[in-house]
Backbone as numpy.savetxt, mean C-alpha at the origin, in Angstrom:
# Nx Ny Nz CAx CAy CAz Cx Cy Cz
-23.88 6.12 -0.98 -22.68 5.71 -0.30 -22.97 4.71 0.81
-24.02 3.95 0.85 -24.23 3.34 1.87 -23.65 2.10 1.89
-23.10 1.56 0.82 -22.14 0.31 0.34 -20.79 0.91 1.61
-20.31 1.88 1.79 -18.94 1.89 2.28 -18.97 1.28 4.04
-17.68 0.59 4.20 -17.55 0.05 5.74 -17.73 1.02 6.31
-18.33 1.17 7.47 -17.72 2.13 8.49 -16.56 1.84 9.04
-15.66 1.19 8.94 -14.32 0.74 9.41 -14.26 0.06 8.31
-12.97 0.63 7.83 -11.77 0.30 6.65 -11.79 -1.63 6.81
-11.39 -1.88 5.43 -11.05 -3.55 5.90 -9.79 -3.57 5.37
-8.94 -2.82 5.15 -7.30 -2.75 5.08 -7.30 -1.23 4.17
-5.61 -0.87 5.02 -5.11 0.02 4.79 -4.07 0.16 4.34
-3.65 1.01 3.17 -2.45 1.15 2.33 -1.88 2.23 2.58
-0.34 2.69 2.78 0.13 4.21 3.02 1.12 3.93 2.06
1.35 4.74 1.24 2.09 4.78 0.54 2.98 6.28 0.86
4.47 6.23 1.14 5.08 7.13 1.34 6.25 7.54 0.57
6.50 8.60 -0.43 7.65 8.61 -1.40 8.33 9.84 -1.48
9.64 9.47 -1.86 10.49 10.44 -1.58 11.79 10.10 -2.80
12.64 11.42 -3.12 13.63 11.25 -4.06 14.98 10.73 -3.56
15.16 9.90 -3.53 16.89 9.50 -2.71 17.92 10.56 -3.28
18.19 11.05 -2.40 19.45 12.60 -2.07 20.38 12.19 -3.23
20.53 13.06 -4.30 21.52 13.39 -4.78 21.73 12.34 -6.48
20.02 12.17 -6.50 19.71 10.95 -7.42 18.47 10.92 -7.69
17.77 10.34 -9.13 16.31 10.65 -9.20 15.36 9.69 -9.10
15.79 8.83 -8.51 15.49 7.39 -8.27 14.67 7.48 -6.92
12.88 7.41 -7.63 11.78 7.46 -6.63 12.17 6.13 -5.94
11.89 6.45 -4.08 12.09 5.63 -3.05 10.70 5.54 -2.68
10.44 4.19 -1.80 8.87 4.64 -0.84 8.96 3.65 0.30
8.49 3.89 0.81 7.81 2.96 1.92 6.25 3.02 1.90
6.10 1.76 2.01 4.64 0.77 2.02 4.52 0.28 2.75
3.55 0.88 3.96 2.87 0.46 4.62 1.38 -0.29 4.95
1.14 -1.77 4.84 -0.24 -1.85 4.73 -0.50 -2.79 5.96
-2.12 -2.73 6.25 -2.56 -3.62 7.23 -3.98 -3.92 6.93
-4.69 -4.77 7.68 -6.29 -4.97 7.56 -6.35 -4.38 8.96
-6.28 -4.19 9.94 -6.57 -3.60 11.19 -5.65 -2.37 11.67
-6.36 -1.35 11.49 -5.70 -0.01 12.35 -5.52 -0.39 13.56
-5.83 -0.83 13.91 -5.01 -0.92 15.55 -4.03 -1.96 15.86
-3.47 -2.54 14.69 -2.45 -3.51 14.34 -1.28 -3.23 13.66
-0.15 -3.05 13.75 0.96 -2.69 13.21 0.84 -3.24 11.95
1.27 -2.66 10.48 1.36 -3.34 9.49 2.69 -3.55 9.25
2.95 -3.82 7.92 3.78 -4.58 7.02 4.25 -3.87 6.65
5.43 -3.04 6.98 6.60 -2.26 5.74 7.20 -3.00 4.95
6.98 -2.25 3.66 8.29 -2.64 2.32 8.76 -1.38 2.37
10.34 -1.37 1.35 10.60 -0.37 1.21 10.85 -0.80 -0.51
11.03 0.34 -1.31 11.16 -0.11 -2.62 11.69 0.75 -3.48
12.14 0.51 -4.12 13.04 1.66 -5.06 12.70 1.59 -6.75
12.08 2.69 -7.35 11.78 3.01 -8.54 10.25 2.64 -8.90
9.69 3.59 -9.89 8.50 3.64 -10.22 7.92 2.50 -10.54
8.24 1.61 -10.99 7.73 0.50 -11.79 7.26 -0.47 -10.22
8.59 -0.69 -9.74 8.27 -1.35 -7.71 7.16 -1.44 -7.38
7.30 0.48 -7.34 5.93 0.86 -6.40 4.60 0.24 -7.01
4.44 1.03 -7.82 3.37 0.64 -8.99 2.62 -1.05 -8.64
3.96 -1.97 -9.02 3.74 -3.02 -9.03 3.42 -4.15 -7.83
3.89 -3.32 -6.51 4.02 -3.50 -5.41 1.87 -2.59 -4.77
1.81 -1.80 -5.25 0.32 -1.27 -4.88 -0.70 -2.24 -6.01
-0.54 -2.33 -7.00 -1.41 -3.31 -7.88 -1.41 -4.30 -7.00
-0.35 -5.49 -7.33 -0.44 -6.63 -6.08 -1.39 -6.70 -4.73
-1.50 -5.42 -3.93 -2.10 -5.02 -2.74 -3.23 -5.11 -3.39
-3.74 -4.34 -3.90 -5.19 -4.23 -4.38 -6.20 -5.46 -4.90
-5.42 -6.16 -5.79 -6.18 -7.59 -6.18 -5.76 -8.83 -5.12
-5.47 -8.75 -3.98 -5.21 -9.23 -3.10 -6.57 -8.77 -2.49
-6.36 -7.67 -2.54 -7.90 -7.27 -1.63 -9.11 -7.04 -1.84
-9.25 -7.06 -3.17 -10.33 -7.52 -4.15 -10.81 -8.67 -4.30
-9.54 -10.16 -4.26 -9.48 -11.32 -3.88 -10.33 -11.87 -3.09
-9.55 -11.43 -1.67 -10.43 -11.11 -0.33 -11.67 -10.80 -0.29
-11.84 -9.79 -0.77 -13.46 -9.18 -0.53 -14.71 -9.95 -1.51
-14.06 -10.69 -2.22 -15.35 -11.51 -3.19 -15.05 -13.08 -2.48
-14.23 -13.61 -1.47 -14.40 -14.91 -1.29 -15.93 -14.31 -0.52
């Protein structure tokens, strides 16, 4: 494990919930490169969103990490 940062180089929160009275997954997405920096909320509605909305994040930051 000696490959891992000791400090994160971005952070993803992913937060989900069922909108009341309907089965239509909700979330909020929170991401940043610095914890001590406010990130970026989305909010997004239905599985496919999210999904597609956390993929995006990831090869973004995969992107990042091989320039």
């Amino acid at each position: 494990m000696s490959n891992v940062p000791q400090t994160p180089t971005a952070i993803l929160l992913v937060t989900v919930w069922l909108e009341p009275g309907t089965s239509v997954l909700r979330a909020r997405i929170t991401s940043t490169t610095e914890a001590q920096v406010p990130g970026t909320i989305r909010y997004l509605a239905g599985r496919e969103a999210v999904l597609a909305s956390v993929r995006d994040w990831l090869e973004a930051r995969e992107a990042e990490l091989q320039e």
